[in-house]
Each structure stands twice: as structure tokens, then as C-alpha cells.
TORKOL-4160 file (C-alpha; in steps of 0.2 Angstrom, whole numbers, padded with zeros to 4 digits, m for minus):
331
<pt num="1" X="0398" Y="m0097" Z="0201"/>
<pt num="2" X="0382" Y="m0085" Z="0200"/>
<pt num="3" X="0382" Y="m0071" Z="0188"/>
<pt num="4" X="0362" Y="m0065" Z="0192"/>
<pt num="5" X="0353" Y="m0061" Z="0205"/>
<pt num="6" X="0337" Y="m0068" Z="0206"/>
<pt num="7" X="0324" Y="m0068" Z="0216"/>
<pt num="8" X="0307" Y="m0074" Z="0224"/>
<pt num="9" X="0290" Y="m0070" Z="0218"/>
<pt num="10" X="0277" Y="m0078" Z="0230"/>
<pt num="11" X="0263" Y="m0088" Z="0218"/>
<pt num="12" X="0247" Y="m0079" Z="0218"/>
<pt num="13" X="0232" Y="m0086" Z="0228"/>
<pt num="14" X="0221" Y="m0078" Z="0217"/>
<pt num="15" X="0224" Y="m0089" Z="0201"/>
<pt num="16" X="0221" Y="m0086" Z="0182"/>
<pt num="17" X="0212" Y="m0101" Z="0174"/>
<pt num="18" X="0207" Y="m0105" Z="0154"/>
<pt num="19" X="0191" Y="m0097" Z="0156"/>
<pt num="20" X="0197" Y="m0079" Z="0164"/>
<pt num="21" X="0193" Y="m0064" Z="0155"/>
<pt num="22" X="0206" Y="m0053" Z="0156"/>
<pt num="23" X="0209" Y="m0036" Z="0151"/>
<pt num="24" X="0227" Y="m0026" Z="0149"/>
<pt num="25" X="0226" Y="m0007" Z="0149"/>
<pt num="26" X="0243" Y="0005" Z="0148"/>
<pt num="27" X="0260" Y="0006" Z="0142"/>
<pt num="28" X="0267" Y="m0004" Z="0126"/>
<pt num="29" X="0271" Y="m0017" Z="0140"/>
<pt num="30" X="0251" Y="m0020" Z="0142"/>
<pt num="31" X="0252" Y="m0025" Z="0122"/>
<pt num="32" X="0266" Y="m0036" Z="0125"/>
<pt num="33" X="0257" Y="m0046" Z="0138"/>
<pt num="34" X="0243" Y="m0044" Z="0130"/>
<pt num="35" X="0247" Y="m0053" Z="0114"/>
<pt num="36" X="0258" Y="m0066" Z="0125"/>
<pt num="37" X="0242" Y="m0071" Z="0134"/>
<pt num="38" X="0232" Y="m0069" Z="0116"/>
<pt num="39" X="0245" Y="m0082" Z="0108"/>
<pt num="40" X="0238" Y="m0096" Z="0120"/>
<pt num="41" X="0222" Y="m0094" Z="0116"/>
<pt num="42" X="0217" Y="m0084" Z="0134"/>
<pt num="43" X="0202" Y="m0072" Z="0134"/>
<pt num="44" X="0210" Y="m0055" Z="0134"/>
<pt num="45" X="0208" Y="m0038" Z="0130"/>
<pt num="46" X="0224" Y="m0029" Z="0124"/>
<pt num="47" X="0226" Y="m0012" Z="0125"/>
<pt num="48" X="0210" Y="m0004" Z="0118"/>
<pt num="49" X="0214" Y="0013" Z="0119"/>
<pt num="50" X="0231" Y="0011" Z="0114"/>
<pt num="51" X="0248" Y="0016" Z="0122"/>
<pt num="52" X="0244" Y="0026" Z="0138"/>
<pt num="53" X="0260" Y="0030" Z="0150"/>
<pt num="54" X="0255" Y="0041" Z="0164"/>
<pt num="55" X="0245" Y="0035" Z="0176"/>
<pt num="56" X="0233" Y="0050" Z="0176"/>
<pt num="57" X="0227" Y="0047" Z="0159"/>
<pt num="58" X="0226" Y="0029" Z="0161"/>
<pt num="59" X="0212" Y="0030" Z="0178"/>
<pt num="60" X="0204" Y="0045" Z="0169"/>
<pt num="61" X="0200" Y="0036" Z="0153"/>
<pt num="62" X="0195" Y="0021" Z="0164"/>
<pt num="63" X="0182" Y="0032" Z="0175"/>
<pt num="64" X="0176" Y="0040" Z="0159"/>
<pt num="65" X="0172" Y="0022" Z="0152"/>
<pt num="66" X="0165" Y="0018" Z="0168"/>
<pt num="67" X="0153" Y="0031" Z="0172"/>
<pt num="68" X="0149" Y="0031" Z="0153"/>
<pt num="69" X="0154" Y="0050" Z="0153"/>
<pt num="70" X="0152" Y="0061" Z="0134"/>
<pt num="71" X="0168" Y="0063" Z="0126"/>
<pt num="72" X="0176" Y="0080" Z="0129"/>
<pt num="73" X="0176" Y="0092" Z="0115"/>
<pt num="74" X="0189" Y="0103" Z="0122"/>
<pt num="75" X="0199" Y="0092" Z="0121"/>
<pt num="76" X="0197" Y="0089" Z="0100"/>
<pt num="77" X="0210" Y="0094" Z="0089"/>
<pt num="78" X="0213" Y="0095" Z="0070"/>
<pt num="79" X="0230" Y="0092" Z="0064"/>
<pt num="80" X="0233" Y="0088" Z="0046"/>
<pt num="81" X="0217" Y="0084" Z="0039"/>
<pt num="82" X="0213" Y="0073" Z="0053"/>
<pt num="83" X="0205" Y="0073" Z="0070"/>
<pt num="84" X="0212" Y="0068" Z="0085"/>
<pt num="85" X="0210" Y="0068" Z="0104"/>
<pt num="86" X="0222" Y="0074" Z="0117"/>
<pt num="87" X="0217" Y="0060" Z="0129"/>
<pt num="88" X="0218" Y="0048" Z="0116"/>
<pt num="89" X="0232" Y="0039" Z="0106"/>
<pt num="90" X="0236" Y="0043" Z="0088"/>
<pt num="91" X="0228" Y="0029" Z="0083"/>
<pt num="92" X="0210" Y="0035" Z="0085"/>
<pt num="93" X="0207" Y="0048" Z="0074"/>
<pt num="94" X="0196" Y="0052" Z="0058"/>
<pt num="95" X="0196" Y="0064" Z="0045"/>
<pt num="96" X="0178" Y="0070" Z="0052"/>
<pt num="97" X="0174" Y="0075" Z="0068"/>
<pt num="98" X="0159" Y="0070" Z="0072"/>
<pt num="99" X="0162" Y="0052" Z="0065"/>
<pt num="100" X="0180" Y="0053" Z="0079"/>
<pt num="101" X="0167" Y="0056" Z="0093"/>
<pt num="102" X="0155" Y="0044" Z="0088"/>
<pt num="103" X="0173" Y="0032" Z="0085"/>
<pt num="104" X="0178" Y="0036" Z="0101"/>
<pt num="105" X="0160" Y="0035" Z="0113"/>
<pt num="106" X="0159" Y="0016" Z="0107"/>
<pt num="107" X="0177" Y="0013" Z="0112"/>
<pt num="108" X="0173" Y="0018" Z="0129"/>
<pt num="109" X="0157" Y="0008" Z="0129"/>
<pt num="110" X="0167" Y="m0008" Z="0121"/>
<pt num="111" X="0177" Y="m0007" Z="0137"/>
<pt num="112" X="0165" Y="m0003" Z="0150"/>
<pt num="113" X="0157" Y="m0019" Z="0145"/>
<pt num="114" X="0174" Y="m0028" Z="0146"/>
<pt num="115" X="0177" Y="m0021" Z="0161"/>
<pt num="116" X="0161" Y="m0028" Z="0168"/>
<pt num="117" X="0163" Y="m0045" Z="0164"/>
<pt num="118" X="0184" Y="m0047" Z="0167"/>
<pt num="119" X="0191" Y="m0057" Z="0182"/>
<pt num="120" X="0207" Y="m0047" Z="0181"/>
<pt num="121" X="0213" Y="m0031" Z="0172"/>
<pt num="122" X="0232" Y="m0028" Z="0172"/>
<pt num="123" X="0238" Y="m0010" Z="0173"/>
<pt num="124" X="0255" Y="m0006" Z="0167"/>
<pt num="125" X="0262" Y="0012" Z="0170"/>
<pt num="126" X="0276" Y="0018" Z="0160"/>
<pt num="127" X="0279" Y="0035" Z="0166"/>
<pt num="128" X="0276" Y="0046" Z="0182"/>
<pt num="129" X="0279" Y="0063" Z="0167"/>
<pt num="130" X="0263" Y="0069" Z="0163"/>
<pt num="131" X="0257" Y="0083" Z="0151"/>
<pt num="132" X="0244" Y="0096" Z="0156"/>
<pt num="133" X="0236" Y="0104" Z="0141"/>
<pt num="134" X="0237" Y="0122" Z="0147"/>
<pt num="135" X="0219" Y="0129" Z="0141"/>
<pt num="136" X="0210" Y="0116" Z="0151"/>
<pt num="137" X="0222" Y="0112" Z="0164"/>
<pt num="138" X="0220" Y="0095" Z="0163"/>
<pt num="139" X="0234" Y="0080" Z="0159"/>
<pt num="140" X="0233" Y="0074" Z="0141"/>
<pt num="141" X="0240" Y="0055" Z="0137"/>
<pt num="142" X="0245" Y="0060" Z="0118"/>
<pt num="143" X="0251" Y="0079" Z="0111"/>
<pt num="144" X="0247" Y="0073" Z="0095"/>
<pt num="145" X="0266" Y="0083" Z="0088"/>
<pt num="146" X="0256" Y="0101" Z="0095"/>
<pt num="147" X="0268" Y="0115" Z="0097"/>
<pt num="148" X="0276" Y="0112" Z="0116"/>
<pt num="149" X="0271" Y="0130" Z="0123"/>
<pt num="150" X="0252" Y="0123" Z="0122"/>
<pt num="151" X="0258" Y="0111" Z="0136"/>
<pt num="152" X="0267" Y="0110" Z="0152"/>
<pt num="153" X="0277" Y="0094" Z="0155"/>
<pt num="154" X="0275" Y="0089" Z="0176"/>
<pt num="155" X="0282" Y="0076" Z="0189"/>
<pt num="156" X="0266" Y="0068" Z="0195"/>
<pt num="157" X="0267" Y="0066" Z="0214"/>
<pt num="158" X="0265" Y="0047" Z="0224"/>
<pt num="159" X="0251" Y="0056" Z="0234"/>
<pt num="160" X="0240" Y="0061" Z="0217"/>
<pt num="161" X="0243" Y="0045" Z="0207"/>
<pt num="162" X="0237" Y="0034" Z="0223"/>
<pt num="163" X="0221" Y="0047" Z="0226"/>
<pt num="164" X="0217" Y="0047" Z="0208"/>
<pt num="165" X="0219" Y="0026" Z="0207"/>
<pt num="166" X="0205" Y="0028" Z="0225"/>
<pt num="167" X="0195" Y="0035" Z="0214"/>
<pt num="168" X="0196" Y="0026" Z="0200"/>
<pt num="169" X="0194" Y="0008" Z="0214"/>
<pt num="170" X="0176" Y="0014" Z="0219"/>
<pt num="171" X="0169" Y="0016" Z="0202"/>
<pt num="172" X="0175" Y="0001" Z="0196"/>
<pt num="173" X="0170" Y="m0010" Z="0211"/>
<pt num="174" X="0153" Y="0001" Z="0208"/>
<pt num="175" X="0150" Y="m0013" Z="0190"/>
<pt num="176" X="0162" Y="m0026" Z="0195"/>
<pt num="177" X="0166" Y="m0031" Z="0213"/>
<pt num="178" X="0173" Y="m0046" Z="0209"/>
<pt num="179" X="0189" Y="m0039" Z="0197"/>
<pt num="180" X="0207" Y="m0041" Z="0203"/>
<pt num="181" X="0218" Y="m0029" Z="0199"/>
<pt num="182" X="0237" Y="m0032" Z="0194"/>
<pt num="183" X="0249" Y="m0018" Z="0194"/>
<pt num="184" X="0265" Y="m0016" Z="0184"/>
<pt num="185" X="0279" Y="m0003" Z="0181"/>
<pt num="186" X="0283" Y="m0007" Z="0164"/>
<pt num="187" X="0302" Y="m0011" Z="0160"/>
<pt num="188" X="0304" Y="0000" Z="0143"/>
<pt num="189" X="0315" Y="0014" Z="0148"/>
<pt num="190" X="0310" Y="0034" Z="0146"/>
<pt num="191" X="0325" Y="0039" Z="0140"/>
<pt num="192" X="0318" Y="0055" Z="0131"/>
<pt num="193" X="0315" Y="0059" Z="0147"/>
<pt num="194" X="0335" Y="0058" Z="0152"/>
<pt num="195" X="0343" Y="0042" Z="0161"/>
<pt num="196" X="0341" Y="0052" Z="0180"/>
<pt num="197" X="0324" Y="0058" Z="0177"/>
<pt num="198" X="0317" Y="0039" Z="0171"/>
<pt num="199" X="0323" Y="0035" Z="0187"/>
<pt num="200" X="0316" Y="0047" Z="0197"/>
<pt num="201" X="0300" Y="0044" Z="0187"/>
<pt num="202" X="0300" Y="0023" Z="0189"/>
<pt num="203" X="0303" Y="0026" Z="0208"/>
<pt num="204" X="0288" Y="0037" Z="0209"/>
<pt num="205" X="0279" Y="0024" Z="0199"/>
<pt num="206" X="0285" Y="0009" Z="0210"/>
<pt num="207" X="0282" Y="0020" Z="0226"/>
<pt num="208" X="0262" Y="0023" Z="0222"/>
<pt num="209" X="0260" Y="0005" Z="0216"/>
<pt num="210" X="0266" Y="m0002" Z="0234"/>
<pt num="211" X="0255" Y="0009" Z="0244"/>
<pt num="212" X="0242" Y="0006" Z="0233"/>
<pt num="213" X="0244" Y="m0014" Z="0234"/>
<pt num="214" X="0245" Y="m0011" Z="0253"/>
<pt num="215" X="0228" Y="m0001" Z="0255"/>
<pt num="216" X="0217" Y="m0013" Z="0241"/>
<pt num="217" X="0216" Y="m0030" Z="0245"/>
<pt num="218" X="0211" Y="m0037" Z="0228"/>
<pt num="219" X="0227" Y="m0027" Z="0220"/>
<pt num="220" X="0241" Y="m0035" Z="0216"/>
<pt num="221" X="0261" Y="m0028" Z="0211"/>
<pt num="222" X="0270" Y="m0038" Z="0200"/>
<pt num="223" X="0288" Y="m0035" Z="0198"/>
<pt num="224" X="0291" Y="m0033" Z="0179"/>
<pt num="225" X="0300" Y="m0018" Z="0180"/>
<pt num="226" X="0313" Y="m0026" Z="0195"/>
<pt num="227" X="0317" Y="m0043" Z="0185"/>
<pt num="228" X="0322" Y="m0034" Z="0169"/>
<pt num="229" X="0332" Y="m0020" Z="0179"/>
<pt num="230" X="0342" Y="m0034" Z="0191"/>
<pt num="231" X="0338" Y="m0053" Z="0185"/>
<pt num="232" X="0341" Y="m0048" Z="0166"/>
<pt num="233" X="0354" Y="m0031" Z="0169"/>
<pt num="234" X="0362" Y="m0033" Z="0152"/>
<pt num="235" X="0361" Y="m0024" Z="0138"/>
<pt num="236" X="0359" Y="m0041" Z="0128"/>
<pt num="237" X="0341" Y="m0041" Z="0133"/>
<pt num="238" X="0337" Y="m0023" Z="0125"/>
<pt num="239" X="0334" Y="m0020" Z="0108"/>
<pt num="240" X="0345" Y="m0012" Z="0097"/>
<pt num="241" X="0337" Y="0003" Z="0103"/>
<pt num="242" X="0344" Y="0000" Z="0120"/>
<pt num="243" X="0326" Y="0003" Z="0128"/>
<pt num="244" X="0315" Y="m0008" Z="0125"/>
<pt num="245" X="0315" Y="m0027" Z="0131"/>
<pt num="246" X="0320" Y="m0039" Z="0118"/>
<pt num="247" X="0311" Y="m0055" Z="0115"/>
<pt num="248" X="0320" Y="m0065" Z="0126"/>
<pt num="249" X="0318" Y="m0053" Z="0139"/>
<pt num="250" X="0298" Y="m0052" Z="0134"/>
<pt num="251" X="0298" Y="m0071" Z="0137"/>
<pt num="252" X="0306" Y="m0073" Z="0152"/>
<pt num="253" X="0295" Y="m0059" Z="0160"/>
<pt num="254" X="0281" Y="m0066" Z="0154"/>
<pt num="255" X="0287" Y="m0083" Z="0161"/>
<pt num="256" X="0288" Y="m0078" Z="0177"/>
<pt num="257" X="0272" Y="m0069" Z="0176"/>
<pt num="258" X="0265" Y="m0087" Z="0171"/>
<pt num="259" X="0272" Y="m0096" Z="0185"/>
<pt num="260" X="0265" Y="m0082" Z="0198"/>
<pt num="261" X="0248" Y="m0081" Z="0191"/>
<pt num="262" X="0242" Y="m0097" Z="0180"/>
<pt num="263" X="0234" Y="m0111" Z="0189"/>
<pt num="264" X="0239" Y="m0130" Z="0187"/>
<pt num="265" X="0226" Y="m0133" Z="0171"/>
<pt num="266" X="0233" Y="m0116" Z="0163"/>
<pt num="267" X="0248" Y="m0122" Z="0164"/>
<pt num="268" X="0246" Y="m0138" Z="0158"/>
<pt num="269" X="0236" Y="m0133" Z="0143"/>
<pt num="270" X="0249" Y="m0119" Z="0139"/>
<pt num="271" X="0262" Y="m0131" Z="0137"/>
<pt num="272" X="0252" Y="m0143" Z="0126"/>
<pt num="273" X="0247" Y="m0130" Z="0117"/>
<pt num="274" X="0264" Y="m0123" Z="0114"/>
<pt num="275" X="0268" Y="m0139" Z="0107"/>
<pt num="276" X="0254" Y="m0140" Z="0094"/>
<pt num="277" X="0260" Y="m0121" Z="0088"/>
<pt num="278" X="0276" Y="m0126" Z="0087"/>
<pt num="279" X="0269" Y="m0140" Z="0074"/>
<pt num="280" X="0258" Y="m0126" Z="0067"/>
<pt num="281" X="0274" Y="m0115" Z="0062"/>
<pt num="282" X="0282" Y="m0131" Z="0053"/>
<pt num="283" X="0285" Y="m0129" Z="0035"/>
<pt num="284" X="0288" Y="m0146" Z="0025"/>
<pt num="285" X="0299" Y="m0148" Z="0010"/>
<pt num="286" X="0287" Y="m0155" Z="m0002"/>
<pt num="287" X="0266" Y="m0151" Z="0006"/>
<pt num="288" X="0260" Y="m0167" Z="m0003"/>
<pt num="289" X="0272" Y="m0179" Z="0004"/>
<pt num="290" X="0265" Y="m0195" Z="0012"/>
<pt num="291" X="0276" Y="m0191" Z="0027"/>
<pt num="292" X="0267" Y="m0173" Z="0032"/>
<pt num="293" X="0252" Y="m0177" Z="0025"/>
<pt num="294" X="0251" Y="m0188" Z="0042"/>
<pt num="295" X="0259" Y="m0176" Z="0050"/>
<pt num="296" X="0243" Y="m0166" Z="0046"/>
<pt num="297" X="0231" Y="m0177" Z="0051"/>
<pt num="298" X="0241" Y="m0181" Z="0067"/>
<pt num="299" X="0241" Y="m0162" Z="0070"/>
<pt num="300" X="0221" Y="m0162" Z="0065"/>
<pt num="301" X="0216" Y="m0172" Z="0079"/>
<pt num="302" X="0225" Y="m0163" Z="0091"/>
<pt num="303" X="0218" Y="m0148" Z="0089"/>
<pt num="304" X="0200" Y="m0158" Z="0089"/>
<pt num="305" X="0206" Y="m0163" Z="0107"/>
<pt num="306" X="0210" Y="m0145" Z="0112"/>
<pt num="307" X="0194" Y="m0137" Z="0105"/>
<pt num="308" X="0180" Y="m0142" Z="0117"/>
<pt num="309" X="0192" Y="m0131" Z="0128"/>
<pt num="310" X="0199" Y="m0115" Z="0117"/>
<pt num="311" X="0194" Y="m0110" Z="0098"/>
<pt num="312" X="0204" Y="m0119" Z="0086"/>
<pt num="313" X="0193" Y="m0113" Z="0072"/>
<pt num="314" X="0205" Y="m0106" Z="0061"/>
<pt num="315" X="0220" Y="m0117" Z="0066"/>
<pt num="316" X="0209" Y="m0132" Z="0058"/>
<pt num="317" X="0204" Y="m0121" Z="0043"/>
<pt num="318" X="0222" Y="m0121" Z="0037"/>
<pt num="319" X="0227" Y="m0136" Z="0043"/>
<pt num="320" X="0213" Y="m0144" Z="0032"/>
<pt num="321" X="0215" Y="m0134" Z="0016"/>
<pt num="322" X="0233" Y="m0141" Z="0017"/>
<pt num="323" X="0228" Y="m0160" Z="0018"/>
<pt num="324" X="0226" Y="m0169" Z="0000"/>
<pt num="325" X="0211" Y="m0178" Z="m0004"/>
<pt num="326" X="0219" Y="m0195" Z="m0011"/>
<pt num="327" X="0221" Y="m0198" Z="m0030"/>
<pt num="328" X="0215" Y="m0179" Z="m0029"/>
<pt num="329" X="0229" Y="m0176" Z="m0044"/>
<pt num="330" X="0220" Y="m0187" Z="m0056"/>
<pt num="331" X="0202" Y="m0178" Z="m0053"/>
């Protein structure tokens, strides 16, 4: 008897190796990915801007990078004692504003230069709700806790999202013609936004992503969004918040990202590597015993093995401070 409904993602033919740069860029999913990816030692880029949801603030923070545009000064605000910027998250700010723009100028060029050296940039979109900041008339990713009458909250159309995404494919292709994009409706439900509306807003999300994967060649959707809502439709894999993928349901997601994207030596490193993590995490009864202290050597040289291919730096640091120099009692 069957009790899910699973189904078929075709592997990828463009492939994801141990040396790919990769960078993740959107919603709280791109963090989630991105630390999955970071935790087995893959060169990535997580979320540098911070959480972005619409899609509008995502490709015009991306442009502005790309084009190595000025940070825009309308677009500053005070709240507090500390500055902030409406197209940027919370999490970039400063109690002087100058020192914010200066903060802010070298983000975009940290990831203009990622941009220009990464094999594959994962976009994750959270929701098609965007807010216009009504003195500039422009979307903002972050109202910062403003008063709501300074904004007006808008349903952003398939049409503009796949325009603005056109736009934002030239200039990139402009500094990196090689990069291979992967699209992603991220599974964390908007429920602020009421259970209908989240919806209407994924179906505007998943409607833009499948015409743009059908007009770009080197742009790819995968279907996060679809395996939590009908492979893991339970409630036992939400948090206990009821809207955000749990652990279990992060991993299985990003399993099946694995197996769509990761190439045979990936693979193969990943599940070694796993292993020795596993073996990392241990924690003996007694640290001196002769048991783990050959435990520790035996871990020792494993990570030797692996670290012509990844660094292991740190991994070896602890693992050495823990081995004990013989008689090293009596010294």
C-alpha cells in the first residue's frame, strides 16, 4: 500500500562537481541550501544579502551588484539610532550612515566578484507580494517596522517578474556567460499573507519560473516547492510553527536536490565525508582512553586522505589538540 505520491525529477546534464563555485541568493530556503552545501565542504556563497522574498528585489539587487551601481540614498532610513536600507535586510545596518553605505557598496562588490567566478547561482523565491515604497515608487525587499501608510503592499504579475528576470539574464551573461542558473519556489509558507493568498502568490511564482526555464536555456526549475506540498504533505514535516520545513523535510529536499544535481565524484566524496563528520560529532566517555585515542588517529588520517581534495584545516586542528602525547601525564 502507498501512502505518498512521489515523483520523477530527471538528473541534470549540467552537473555540480567538488570544485563548482556556487552561489544561493533569496529566500530563507537559499540559507538552508546553502549551509546543506557548506556542511560538505562545497564552495558556496549563502545568502549575502540576507533574506530576500520577492523576486523584484532579488534581480534588482543582483543588477545593482552587476553594473557596480551607487547605493541609493533615497532609499536610506534612520530608525532607532541605526541606519538601514529599504532594499536591504535588517541585518545591514549601522549606527552611522556613511559607514552603512560604505558597508553596503563593498557587499555588492563581494558579490559581483562572486558572481563572476560562480558555475551556478540558485535563486529561491518566496513570495510573488511585494512592497512599493510610496515616495520613490519603487519595490523595497525589507520595511524595516516603517509605518504601513508609507507602503503599498502589490501582487506582482507573471509578465513583470519574467521581464525583470530578462533583464537581469543579459547583465549577468555580460560578466559570466558560462553561469547556470537554478530556480526554486521555496517551500516555507506565507501565511501572514493568508492561506489563499500564499497560493495565489506560489502559483504566480511557479508560473514565471516555467516560462522563464522555457525561454533561457542555461536555467533550470527545481521543484522544492512541489516535493514538500505533495511527497512530504504532512504536518509532521513543518515546524512547530506550521510553516517552515522541518529538518527532516530540509534533508530529504536537499537529497533530492543531490541526486538531481551532483555528479558521481560528488557523490562519492559526500558520502565519505558524511561519515567522517559523523566521527567528528562523536563524544567519548573518558577523551584519554587507549580506545579513542585510536580512534583519533584513525580519524586523523582520514581527514589527511580527504584534504588534497577539500579543507580540513580546522577538522585536523581539533582533532589533534585532542590526541595525548604518550606519558604526557608525567611531564
Amino acid at each position: 500500500m502507498q501512502f505518498t505520491l512521489n515523483f520523477n525529477i530527471e538528473p541534470s546534464e549540467n552537473k555540480i562537481n567538488i570544485q563548482s563555485n556556487i552561489l544561493t541568493i533569496g529566500s530563507c530556503f537559499a540559507d538552508v541550501v546553502g549551509n546543506q552545501l557548506v556542511q560538505n565542504k562545497i564552495k558556496v556563497t549563502a545568502n549575502p544579502f540576507g533574506t530576500l522574498f520577492n523576486p523584484s528585489s532579488i534581480f534588482k539587487l543582483l543588477t545593482q551588484s552587476i553594473k557596480n551601481l551607487p547605493v541609493n540614498n533615497a532609499l536610506l532610513l534612520e530608525n532607532e539610532g541605526s541606519w538601514f536600507h529599504y532594499d536591504y535586510h535588517s541585518q545591514n545596518n549601522s549606527p552611522d550612515k556613511d559607514q552603512l553605505i560604505l558597508d553596503l557598496e563593498s557587499l555588492q562588490n563581494k558579490v559581483r566578484n562572486e558572481l563572476q567566478s560562480a558555475d551556478y547561482l540558485i535563486l529561491t523565491l518566496g513570495t510573488a507580494f511585494a512592497y512599493q515604497f510610496l515616495e520613490t515608487k519603487t519595490y523595497v525587499a525589507n520595511c524595516h517596522k516603517m509605518p504601513a501608510n508609507l507602503f503599498r503592499k502589490d501582487l506582482l504579475h507573471v509578465k513583470h517578474i519574467c521581464q525583470e528576470f530578462e533583464q537581469f539574464y543579459k547583465n549577468i551573461k555580460e560578466i559570466n556567460p558560462s553561469l547556470k542558473i537554478i530556480l526554486t519556489v521555496s517551500p516555507v509558507r506565507h501565511t501572514k499573507d493568508g492561506i489563499p493568498e500564499n497560493q495565489v502568490s506560489k502559483s504566480i511564482l511557479r508560473a514565471a519560473c516555467h516560462y522563464i526555464e522555457l525561454d533561457f536555456a542555461e536555467v533550470e526549475y527545481f521543484p522544492a516547492y512541489e516535493i514538500m506540498m505533495d511527497e512530504l504533505r504532512d504536518y509532521r514535516f513543518y515546524e512547530s510553527d506550521m510553516i517552515h520545513p522541518n529538518k527532516i523535510a530540509e534533508e530529504y529536499i536537499y537529497q533530492r536536490f543531490s541526486n538531481t544535481y551532483f555528479d558521481e565524484n560528488l557523490l562519492s566524496f559526500i558520502s565519505k565525508w558524511t561519515k567522517i563528520r559523523n566521527d567528528l560529532s562523536h563524544k567519548p566517555f573518558n577523551i584519554k582512553s587507549s580506545a579513542h585515542q585510536k580512534f583519533l588517529k584513525n580519524l586523523l588520517k582520514k581527514l589527511e586522505d580527504i584534504s588534497e581534495i577539500v579543507n580540513v584545516e580546522k577538522e585536523k586542528e581539533a582533532v589533534l589538540s585532542s590526541i595525548f602525547v604518550e606519558n604526557s601525564d608525567e611531564r
